[in-house]
GUMAR-939415 format. One record per residue: x, y, z of N, C-alpha, C, O in turn; residue in three letters. Coordinates in nm, 2 decimals, m for minus. Each point is the difference from the previous one (the first is absolute). Layout:
# GUMAR-939415
NODE   n.c1   n.c2   n.c3  ca.c1  ca.c2  ca.c3   c.c1   c.c2   c.c3   o.c1   o.c2   o.c3 gumar
NODE      X      Y      Z      X      Y      Z      X      Y      Z      X      Y      Z   ala
...
This chain:
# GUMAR-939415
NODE   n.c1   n.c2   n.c3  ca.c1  ca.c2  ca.c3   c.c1   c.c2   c.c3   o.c1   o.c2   o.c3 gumar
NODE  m2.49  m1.00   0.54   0.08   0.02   0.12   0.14  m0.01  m0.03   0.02  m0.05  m0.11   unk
NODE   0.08   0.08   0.15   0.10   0.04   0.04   0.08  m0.08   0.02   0.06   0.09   0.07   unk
NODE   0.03  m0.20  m0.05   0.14  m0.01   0.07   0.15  m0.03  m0.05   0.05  m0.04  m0.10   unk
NODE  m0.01   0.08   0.21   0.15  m0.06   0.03   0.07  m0.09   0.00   0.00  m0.06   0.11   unk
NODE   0.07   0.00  m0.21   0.08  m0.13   0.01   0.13   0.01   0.08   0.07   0.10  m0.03   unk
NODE  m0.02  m0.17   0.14   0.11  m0.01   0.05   0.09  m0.09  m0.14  m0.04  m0.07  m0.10   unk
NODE   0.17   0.11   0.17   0.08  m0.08  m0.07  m0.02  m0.13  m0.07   0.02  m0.03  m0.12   unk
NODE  m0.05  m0.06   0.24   0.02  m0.14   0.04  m0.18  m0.05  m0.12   0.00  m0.08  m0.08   unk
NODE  m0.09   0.16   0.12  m0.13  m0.04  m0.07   0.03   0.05  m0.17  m0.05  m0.08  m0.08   unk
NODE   0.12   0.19   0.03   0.03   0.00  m0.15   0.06  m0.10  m0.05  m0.03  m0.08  m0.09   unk
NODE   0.12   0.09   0.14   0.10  m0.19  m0.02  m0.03  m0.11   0.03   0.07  m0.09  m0.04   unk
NODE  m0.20   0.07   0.12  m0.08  m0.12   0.00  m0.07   0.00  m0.11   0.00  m0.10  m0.07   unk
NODE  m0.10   0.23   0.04  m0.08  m0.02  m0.08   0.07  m0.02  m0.14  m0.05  m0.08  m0.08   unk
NODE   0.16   0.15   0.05   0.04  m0.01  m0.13   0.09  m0.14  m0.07   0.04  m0.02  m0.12   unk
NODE  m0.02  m0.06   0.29   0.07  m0.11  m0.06  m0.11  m0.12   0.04   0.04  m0.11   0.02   unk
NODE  m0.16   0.15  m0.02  m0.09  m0.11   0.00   0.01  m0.09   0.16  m0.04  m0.12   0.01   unk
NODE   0.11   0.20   0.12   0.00  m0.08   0.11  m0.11  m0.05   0.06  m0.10   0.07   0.01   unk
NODE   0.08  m0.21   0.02  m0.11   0.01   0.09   0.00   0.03   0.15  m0.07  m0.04   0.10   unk
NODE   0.17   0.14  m0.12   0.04   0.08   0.12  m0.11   0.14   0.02   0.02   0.10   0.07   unk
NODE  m0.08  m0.11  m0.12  m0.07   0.10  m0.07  m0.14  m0.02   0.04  m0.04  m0.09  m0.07   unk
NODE  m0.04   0.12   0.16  m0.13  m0.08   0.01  m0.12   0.05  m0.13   0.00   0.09  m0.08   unk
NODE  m0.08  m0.21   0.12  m0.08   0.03  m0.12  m0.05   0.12   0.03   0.02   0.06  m0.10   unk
NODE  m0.10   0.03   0.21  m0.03   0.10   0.03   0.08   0.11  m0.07  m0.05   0.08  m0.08   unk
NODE   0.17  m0.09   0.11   0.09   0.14  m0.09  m0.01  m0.01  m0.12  m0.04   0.08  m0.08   unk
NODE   0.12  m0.23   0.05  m0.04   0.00  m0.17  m0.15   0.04  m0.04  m0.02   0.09  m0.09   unk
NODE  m0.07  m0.13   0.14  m0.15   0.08  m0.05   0.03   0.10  m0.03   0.02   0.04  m0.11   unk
NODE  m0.02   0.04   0.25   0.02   0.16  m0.03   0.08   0.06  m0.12  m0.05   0.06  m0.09   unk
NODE   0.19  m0.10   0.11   0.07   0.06  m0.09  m0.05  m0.03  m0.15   0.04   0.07  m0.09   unk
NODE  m0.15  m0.21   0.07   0.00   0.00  m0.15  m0.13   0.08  m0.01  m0.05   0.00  m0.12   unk
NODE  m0.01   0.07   0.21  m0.14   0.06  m0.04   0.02   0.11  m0.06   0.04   0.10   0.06   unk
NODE  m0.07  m0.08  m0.20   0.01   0.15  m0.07  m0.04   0.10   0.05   0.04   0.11  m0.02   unk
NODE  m0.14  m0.15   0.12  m0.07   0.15   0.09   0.10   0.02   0.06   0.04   0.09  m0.07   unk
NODE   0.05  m0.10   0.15   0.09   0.00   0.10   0.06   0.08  m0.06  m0.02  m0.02  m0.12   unk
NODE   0.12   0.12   0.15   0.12   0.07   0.02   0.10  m0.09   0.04  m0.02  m0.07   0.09   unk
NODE   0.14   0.07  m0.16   0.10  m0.11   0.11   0.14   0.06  m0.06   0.04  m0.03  m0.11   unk
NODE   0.02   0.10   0.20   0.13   0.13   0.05   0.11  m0.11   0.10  m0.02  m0.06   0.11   unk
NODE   0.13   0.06  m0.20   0.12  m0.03   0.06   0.07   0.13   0.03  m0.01   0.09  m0.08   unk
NODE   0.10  m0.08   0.20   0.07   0.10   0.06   0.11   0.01  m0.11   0.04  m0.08  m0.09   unk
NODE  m0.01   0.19   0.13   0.13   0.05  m0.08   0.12  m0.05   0.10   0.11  m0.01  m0.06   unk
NODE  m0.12  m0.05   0.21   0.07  m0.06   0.10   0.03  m0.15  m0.05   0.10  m0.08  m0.01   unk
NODE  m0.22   0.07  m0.01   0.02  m0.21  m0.08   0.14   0.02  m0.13   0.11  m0.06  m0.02   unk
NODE  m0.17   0.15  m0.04   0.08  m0.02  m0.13   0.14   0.03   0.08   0.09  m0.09  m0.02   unk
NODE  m0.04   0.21   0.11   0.15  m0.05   0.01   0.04  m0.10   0.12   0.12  m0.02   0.04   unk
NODE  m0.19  m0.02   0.00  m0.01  m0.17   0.07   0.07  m0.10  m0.08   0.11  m0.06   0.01   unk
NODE  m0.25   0.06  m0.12   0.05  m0.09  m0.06   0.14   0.01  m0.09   0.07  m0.10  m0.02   unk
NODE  m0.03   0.25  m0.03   0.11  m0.01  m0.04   0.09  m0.03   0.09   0.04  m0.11   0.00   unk
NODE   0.01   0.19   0.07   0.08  m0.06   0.14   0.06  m0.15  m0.01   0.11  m0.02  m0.03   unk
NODE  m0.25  m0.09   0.06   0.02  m0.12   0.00   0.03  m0.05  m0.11   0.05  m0.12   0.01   unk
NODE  m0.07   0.16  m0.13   0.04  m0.07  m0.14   0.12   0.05   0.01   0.08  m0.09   0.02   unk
NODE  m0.02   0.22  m0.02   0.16   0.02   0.01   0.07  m0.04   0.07   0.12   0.00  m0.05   unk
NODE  m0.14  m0.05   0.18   0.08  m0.08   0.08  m0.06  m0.15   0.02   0.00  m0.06   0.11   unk
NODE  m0.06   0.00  m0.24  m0.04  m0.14  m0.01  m0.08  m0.08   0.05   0.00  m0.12  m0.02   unk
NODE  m0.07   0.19   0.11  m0.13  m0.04   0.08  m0.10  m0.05  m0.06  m0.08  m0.09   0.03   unk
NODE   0.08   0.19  m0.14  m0.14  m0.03  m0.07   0.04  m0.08  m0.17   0.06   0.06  m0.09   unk
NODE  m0.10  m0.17   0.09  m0.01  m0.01  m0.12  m0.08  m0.02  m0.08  m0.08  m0.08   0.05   unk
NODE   0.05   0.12  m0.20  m0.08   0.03  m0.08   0.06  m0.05  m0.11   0.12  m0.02  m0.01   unk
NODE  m0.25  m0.02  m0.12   0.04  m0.05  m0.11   0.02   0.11  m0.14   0.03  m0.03  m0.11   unk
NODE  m0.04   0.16   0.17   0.06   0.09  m0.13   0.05   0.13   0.09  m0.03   0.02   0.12   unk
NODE   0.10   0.05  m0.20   0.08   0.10   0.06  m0.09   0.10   0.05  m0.08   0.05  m0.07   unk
NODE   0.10  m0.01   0.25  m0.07   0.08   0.06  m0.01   0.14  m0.09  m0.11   0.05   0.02   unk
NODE   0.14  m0.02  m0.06  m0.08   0.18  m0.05  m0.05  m0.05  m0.12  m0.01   0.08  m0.09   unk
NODE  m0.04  m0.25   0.05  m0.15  m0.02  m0.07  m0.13  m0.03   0.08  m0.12   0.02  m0.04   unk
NODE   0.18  m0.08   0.20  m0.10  m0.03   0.06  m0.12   0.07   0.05  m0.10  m0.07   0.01   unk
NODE   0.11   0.16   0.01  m0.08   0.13   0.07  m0.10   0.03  m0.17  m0.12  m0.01  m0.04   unk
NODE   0.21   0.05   0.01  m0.05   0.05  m0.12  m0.16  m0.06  m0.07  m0.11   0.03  m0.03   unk
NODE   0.23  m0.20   0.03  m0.11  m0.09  m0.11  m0.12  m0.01   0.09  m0.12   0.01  m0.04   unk
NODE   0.18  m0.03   0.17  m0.13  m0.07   0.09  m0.09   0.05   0.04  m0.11  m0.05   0.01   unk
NODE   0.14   0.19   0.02  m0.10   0.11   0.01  m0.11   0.02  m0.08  m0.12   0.02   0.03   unk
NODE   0.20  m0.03  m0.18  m0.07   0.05  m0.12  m0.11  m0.13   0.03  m0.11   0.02   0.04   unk
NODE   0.17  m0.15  m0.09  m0.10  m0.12   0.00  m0.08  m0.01   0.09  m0.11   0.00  m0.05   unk
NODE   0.11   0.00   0.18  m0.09   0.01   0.12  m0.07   0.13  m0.01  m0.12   0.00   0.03   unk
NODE   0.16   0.09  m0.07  m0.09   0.09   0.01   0.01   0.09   0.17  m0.09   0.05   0.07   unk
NODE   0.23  m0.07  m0.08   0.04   0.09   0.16   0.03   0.13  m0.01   0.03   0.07   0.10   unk
């Protein structure tokens, strides 16, 4: 199956929130699943990193990249 991560659920899931319920985290770690971040999150989230909203522990144009790759998004 298929889904959608909003913004707020990639950035939970990738910083370990328990903001995050256990339900989604299931999903998203299930290899059967499909799991598609918008091309809208990513300039969200840049947005907010450029004007300091968002902060992060390594330079945004590795974040997408690495986390995708490792999660398998």
């Amino acid at each position: 199956m298929s889904f959608l991560l909003d913004t707020n659920a990639f950035l939970w899931f990738i910083m370990g929130s328990t903001r995050l319920s256990l339900k989604a985290r299931t999903i998203i770690e299930n290899p059967h699943n499909e799991i598609i971040l918008s091309i809208a999150s990513i300039w969200e989230m840049a947005i907010k990193y450029s004007i300091g909203r968002l902060v992060i522990d390594m330079p945004f144009e590795e974040l997408i990249p690495g986390q995708t790759e490792l999660n398998g998004i």
